[in-house]
ZAMARGU-155039 format. One record per atom (N, C-alpha, C): residue number from 1; residue in three letters; chain; atom name; x negated, y, z. Coordinates in steps of 0.02 Angstrom, whole numbers. Atoms other than C-alpha are relative to their C-alpha. Layout:
BEGIN
REC  num  residuo  cadena  atomo       X       Y       Z
REC  NUM      ALA       A     CA       X       Y       Z
...
END
This chain:
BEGIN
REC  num  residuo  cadena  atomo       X       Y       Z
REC    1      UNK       A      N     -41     -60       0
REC    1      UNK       A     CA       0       0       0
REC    1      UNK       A      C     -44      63       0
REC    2      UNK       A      N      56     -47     -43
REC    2      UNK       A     CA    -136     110      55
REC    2      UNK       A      C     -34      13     -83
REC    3      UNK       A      N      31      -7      56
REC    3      UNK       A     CA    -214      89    -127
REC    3      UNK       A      C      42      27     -53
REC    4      UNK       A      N     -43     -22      37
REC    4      UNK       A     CA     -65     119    -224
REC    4      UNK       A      C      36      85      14
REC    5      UNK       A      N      -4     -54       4
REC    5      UNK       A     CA     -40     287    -127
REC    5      UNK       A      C     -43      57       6
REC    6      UNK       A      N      54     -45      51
REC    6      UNK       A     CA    -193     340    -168
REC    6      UNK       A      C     -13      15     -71
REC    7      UNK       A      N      15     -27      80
REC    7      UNK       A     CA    -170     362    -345
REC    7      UNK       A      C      34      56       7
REC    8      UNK       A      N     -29     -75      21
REC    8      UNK       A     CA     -58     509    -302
REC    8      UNK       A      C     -41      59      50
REC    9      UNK       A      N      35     -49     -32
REC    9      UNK       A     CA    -196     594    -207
REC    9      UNK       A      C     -35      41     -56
REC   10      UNK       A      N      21     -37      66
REC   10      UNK       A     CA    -238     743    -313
REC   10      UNK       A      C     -96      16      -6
REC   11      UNK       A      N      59     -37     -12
REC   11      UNK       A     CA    -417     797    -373
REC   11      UNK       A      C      10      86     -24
REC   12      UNK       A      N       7     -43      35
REC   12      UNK       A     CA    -462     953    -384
REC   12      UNK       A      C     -27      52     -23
REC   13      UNK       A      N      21     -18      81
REC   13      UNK       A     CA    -468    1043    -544
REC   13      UNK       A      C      21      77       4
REC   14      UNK       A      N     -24     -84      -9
REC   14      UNK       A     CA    -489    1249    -528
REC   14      UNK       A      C      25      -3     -67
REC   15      UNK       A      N     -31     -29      47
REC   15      UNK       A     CA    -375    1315    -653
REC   15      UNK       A      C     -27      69      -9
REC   16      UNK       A      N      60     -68      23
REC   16      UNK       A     CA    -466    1448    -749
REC   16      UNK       A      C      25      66      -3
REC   17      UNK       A      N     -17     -66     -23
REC   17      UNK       A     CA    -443    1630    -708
REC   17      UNK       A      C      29      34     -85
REC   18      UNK       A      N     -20     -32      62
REC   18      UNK       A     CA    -338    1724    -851
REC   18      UNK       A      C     -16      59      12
REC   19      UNK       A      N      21     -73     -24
REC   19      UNK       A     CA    -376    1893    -877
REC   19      UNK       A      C      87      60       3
REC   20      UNK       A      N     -68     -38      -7
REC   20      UNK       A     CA    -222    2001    -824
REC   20      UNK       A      C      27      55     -51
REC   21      UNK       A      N     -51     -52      66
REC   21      UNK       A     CA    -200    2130    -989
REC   21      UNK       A      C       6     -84     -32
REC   22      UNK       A      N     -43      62      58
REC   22      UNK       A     CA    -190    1945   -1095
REC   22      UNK       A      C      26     -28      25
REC   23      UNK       A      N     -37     -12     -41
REC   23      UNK       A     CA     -87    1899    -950
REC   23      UNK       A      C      56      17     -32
REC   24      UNK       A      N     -51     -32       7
REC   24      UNK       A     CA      37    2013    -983
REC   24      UNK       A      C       8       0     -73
REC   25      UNK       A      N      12      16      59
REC   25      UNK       A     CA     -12    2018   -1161
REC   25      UNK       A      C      61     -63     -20
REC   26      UNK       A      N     -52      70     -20
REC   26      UNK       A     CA      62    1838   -1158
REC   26      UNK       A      C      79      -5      13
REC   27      UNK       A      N     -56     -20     -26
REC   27      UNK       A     CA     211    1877   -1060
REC   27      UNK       A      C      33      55     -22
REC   28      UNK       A      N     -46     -81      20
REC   28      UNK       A     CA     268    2051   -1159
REC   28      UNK       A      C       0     -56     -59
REC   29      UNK       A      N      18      36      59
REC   29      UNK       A     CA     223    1929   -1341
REC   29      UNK       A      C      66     -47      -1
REC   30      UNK       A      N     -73      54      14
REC   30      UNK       A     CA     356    1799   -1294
REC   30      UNK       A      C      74      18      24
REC   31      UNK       A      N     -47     -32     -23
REC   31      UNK       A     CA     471    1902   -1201
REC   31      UNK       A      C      26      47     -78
REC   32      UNK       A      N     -22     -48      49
REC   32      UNK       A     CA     473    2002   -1367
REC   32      UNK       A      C      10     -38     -74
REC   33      UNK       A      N     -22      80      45
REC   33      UNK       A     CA     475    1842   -1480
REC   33      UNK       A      C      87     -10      -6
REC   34      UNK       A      N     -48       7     -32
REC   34      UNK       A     CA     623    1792   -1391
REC   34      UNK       A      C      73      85     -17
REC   35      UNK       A      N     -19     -47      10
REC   35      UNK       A     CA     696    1962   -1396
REC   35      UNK       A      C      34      20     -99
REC   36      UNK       A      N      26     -14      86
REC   36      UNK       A     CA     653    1987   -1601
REC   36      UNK       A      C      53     -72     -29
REC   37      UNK       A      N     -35      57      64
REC   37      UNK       A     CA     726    1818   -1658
REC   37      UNK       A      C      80     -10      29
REC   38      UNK       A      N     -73      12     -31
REC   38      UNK       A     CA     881    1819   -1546
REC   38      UNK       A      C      34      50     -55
REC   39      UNK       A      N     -27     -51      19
REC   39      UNK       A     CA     903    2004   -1614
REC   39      UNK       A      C      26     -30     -74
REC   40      UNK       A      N      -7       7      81
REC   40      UNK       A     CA     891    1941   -1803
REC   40      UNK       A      C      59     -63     -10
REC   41      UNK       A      N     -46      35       9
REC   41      UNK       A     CA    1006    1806   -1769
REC   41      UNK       A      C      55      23      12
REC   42      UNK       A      N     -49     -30     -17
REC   42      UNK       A     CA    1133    1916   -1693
REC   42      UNK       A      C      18      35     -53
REC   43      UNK       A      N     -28     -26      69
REC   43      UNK       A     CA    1127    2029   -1846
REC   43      UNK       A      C      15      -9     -34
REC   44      UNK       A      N     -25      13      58
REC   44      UNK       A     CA    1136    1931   -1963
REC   44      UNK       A      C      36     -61      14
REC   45      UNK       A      N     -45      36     -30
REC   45      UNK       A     CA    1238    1804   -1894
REC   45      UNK       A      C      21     -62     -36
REC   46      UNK       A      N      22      74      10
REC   46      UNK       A     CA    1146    1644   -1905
REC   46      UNK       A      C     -49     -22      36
REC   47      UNK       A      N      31       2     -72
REC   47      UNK       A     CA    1103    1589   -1724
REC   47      UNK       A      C     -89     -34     -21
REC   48      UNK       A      N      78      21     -15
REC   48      UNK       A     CA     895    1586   -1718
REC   48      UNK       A      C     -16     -41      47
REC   49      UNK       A      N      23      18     -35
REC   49      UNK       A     CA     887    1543   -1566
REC   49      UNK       A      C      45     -28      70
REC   50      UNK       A      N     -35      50     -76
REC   50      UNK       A     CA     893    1405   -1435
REC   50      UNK       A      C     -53     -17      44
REC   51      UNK       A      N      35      14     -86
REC   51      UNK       A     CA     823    1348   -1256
REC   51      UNK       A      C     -78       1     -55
REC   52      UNK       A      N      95      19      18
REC   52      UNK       A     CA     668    1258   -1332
REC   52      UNK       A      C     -32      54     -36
REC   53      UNK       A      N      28     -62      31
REC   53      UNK       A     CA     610    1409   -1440
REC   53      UNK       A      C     -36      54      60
REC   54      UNK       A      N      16     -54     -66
REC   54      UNK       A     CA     586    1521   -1242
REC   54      UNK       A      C     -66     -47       3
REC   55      UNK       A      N      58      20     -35
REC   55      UNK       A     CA     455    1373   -1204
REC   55      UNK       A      C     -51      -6     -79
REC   56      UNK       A      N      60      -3      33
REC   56      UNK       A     CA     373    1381   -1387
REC   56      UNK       A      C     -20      81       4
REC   57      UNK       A      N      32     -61     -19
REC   57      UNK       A     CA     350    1565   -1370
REC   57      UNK       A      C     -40      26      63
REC   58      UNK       A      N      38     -23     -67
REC   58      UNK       A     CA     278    1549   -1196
REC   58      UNK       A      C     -89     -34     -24
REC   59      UNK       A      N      39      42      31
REC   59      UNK       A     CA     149    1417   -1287
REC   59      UNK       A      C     -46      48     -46
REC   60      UNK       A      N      33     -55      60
REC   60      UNK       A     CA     120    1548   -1433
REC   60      UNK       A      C     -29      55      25
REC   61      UNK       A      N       2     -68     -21
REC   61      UNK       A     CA      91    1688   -1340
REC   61      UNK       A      C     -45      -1      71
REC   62      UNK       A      N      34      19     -49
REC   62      UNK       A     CA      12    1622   -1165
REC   62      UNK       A      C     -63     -47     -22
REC   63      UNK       A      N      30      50      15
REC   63      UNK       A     CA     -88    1483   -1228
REC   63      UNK       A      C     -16       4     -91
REC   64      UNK       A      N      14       5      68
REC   64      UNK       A     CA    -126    1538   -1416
REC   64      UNK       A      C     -51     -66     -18
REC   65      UNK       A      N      42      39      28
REC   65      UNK       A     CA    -288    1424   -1426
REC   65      UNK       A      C      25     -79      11
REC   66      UNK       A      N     -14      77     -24
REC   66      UNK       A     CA    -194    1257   -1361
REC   66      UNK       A      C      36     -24     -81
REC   67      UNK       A      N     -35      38      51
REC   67      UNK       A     CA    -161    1118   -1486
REC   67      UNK       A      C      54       8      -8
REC   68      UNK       A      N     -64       3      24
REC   68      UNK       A     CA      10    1120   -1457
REC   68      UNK       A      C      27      72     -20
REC   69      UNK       A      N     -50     -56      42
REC   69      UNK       A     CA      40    1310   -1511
REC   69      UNK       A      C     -20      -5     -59
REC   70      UNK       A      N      48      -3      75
REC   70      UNK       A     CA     -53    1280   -1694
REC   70      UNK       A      C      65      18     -39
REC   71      UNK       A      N     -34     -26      22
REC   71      UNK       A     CA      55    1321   -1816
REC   71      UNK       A      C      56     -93     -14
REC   72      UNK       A      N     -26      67      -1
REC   72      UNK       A     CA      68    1121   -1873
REC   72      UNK       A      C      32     -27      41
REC   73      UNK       A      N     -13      36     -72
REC   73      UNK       A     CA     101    1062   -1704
REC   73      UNK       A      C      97      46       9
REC   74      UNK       A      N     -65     -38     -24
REC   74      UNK       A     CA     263    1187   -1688
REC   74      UNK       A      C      51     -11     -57
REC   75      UNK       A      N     -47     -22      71
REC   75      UNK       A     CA     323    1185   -1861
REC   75      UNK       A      C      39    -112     -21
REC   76      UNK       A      N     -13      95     -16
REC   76      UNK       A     CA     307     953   -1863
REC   76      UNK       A      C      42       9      66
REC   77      UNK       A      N     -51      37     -36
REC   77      UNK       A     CA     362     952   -1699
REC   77      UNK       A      C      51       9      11
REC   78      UNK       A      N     -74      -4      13
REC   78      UNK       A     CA     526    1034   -1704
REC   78      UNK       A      C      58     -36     -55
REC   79      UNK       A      N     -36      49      82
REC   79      UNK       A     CA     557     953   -1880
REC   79      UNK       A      C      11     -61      49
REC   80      UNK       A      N      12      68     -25
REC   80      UNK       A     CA     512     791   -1800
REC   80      UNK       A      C      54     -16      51
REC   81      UNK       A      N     -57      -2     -40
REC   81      UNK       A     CA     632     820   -1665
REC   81      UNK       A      C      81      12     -12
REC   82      UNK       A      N     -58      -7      23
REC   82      UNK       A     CA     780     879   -1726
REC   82      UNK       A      C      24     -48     -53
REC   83      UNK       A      N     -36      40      55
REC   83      UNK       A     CA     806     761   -1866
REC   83      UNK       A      C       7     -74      43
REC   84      UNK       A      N     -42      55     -54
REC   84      UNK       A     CA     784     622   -1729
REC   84      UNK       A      C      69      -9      53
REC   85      UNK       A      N     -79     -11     -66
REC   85      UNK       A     CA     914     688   -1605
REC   85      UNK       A      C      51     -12     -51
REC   86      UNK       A      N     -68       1      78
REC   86      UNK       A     CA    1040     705   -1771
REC   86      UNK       A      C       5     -91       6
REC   87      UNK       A      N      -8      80      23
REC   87      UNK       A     CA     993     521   -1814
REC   87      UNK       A      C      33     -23      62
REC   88      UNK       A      N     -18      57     -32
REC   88      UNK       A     CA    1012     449   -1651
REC   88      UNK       A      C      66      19      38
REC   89      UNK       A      N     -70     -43     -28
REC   89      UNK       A     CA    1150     550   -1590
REC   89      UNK       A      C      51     -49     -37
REC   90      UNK       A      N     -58      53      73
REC   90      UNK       A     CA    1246     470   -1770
REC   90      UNK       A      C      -8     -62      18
REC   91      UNK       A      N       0      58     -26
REC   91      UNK       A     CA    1192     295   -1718
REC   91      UNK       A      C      24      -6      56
REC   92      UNK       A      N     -23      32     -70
REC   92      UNK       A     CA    1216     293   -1536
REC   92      UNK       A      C      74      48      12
REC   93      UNK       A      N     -66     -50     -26
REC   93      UNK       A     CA    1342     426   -1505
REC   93      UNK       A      C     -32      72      27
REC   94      UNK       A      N      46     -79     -17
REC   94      UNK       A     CA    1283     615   -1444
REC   94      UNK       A      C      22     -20      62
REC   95      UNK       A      N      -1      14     -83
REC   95      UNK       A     CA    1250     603   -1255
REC   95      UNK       A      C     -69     -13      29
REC   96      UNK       A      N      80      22     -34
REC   96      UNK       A     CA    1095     562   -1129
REC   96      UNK       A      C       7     -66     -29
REC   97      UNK       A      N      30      66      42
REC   97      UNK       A     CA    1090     383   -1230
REC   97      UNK       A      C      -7      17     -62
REC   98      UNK       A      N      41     -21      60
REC   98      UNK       A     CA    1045     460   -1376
REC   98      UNK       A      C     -64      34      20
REC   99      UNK       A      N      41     -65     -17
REC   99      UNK       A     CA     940     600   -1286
REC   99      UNK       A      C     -59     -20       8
REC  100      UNK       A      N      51      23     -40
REC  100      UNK       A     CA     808     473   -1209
REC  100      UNK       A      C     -28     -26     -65
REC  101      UNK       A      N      53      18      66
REC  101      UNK       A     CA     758     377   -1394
REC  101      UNK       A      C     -16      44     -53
REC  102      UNK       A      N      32     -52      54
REC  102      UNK       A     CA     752     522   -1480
REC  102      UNK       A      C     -60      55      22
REC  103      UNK       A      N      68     -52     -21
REC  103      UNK       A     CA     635     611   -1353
REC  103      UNK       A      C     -59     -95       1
REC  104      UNK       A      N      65      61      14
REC  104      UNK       A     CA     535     417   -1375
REC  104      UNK       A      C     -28      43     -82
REC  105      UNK       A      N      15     -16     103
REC  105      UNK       A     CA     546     446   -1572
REC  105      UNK       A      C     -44      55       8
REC  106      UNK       A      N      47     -59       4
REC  106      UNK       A     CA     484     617   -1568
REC  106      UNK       A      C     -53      16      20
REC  107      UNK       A      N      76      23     -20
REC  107      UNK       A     CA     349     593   -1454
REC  107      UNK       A      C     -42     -57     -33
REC  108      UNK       A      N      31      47      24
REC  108      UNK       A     CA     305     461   -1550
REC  108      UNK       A      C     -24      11     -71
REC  109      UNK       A      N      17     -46      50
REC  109      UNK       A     CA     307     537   -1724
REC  109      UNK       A      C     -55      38      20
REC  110      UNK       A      N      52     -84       1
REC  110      UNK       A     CA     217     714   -1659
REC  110      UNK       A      C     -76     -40      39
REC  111      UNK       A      N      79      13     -23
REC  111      UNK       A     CA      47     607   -1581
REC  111      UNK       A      C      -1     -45     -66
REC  112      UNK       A      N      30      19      58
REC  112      UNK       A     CA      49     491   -1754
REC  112      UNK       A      C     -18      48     -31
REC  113      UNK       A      N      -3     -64      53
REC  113      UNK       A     CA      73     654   -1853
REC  113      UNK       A      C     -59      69      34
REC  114      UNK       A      N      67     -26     -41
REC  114      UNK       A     CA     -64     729   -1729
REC  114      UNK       A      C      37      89       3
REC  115      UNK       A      N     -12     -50      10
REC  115      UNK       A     CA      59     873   -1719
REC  115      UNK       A      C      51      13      83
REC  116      UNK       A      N     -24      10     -82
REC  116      UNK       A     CA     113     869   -1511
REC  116      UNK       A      C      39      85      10
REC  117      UNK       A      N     -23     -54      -3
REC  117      UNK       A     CA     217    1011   -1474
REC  117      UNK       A      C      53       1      48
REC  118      UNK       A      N     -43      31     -50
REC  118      UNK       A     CA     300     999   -1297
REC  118      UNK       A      C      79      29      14
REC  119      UNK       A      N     -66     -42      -6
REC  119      UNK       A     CA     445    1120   -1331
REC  119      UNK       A      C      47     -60     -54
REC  120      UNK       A      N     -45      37      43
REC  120      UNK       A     CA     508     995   -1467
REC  120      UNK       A      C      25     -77      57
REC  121      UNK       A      N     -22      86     -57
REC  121      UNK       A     CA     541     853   -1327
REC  121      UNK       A      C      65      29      22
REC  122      UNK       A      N     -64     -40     -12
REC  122      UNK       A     CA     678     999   -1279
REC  122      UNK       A      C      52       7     -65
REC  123      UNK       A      N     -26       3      62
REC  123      UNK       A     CA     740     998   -1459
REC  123      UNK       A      C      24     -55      -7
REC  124      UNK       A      N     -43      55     -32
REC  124      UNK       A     CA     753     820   -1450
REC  124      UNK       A      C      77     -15      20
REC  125      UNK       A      N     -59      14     -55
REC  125      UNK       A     CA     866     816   -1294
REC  125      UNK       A      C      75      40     -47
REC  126      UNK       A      N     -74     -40      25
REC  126      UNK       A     CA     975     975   -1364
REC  126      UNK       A      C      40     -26     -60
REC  127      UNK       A      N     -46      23      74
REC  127      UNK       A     CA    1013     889   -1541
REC  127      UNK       A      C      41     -73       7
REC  128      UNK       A      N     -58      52      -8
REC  128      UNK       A     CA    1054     722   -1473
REC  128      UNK       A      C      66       8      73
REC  129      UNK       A      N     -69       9     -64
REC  129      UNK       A     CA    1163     773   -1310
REC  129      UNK       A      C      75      22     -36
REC  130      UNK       A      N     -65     -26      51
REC  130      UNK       A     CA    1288     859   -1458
REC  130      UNK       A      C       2     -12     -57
REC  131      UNK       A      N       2       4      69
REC  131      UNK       A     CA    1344     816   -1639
REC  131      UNK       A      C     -10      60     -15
REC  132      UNK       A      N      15     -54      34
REC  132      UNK       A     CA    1264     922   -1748
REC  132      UNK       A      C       0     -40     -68
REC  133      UNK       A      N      15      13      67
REC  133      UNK       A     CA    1269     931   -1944
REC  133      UNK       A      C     -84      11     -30
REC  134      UNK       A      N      65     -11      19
REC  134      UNK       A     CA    1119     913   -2023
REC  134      UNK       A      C     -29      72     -32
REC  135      UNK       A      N      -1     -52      -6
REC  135      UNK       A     CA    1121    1088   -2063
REC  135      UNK       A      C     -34      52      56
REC  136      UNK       A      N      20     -25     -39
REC  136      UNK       A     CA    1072    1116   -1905
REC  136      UNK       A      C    -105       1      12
REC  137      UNK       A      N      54      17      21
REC  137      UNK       A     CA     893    1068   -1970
REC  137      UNK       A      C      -4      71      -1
REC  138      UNK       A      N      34     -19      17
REC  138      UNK       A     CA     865    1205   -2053
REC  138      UNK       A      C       2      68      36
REC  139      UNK       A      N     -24     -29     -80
REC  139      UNK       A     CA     976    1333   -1925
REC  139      UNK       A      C      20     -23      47
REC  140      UNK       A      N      23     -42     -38
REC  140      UNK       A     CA     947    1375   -1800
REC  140      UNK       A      C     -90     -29     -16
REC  141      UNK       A      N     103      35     -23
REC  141      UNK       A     CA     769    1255   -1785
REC  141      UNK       A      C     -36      17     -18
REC  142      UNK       A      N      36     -20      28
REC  142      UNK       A     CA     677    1268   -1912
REC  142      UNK       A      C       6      88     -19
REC  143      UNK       A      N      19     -70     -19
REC  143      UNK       A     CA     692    1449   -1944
REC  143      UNK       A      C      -6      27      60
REC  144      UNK       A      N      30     -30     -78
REC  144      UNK       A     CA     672    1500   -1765
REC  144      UNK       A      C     -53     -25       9
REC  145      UNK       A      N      94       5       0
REC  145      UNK       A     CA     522    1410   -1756
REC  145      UNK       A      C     -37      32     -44
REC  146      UNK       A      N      26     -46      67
REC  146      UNK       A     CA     465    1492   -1921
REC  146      UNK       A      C     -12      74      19
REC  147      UNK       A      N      -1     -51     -20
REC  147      UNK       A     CA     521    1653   -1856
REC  147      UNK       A      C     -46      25      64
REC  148      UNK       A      N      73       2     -57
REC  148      UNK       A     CA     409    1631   -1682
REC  148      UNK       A      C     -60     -14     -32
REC  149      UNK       A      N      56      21      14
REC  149      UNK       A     CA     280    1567   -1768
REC  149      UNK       A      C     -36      65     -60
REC  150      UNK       A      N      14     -74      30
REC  150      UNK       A     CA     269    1745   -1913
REC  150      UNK       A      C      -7      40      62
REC  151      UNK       A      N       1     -62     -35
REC  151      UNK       A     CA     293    1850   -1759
REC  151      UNK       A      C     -62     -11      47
REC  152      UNK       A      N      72      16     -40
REC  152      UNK       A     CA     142    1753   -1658
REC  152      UNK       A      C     -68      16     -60
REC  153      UNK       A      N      79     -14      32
REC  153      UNK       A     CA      18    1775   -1817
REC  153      UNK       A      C      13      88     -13
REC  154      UNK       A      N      -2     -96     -17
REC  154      UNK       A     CA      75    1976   -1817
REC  154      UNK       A      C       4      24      51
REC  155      UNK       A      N      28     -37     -74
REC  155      UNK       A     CA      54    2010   -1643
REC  155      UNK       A      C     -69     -24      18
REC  156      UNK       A      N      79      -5      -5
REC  156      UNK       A     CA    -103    1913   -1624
REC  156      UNK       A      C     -51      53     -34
REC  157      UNK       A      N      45     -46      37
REC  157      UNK       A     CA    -164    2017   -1758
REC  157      UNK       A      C     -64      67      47
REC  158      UNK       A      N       0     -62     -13
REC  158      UNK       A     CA    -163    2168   -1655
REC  158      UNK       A      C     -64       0      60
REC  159      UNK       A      N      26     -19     -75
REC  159      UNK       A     CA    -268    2117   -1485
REC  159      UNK       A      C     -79     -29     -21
REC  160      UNK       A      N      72     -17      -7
REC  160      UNK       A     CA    -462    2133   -1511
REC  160      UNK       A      C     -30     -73      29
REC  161      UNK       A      N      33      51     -13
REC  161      UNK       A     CA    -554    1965   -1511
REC  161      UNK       A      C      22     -74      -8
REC  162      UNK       A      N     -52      50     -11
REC  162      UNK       A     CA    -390    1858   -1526
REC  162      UNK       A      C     -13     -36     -86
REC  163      UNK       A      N      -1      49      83
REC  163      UNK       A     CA    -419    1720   -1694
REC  163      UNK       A      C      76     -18      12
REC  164      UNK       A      N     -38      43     -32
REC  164      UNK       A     CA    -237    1641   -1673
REC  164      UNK       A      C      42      -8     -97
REC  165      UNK       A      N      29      55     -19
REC  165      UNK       A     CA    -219    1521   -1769
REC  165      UNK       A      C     -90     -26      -4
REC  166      UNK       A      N      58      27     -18
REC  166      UNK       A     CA    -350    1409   -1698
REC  166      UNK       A      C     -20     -39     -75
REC  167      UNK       A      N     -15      58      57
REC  167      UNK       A     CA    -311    1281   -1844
REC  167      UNK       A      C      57      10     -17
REC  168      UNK       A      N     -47       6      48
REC  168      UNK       A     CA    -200    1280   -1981
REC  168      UNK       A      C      39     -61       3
REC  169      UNK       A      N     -34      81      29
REC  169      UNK       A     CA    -182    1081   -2002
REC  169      UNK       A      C     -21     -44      73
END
């Protein structure tokens, strides 16, 4: 017993000091992401945006250099996700028994496809807990990711030292 509750003894691992303007940087970037693609969906009135999109803009904008904000990684793994939730939703029925093999599938796709992207595991869940038409592919998902993902390579632009993207592919 004694051995088995030592595996949840933590080590530890300093988490590395951010610097507080890219900080905020970060936090104004996705707050204004968020802001920007809601707005454009409201106008033109063809919903951009949903839950999982708040945690890829925290990704894009906090964490530019991490694998999972690349451009591939966001753009596969939402694809990858949403067309599984659809499928398994239509096979099993829309509900948490669809919700759980389609966040397998998708995680399973986005590390073959070397394209990991942890906001799409939320995409997933949202497409199979409700019928959706396949339509829903291309709105809200895929363009809201599209749309975060133009507004992360034009605000990186702007901040002095920032490459973002790290990688293309």
């Amino acid at each position: 017993m004694k051995d088995w509750l030592y595996r949840f003894h933590s080590v530890a691992v300093p988490e590395p000091r951010a610097k507080l303007g890219l900080s905020l940087y970060g936090a104004f970037g996705a707050a204004l992401a968020v802001l920007v693609v809601g707005a454009i969906g409201s106008l033109s009135d063809a919903p951009l945006l949903i839950a999982p999109l708040g945690a890829t803009a925290l990704l894009l904008f906090a964490v530019p250099d991490s694998l999972m904000s690349q451009p591939r990684s966001v753009l596969v793994g939402h694809l990858v996700a949403v067309v599984a939730g659809i499928i398994l939703a239509r096979l099993i029925g829309p509900g948490w028994l669809a919700a759980a093999p389609a966040v397998f599938v998708s995680i399973t796709l986005m590390i073959g496809l070397q394209s990991l992207h942890a906001p799409a595991g939320a995409t997933a869940v949202l497409t199979a807990l409700e019928p959706h038409e396949w339509s829903f592919i291309g709105l809200p998902v895929m363009a809201g990711a599209a749309a975060m993902l133009v507004l992360a390579l034009i605000l990186h632009a702007f901040v002095p030292g920032r490459r973002y993207p790290a990688r293309w592919y």
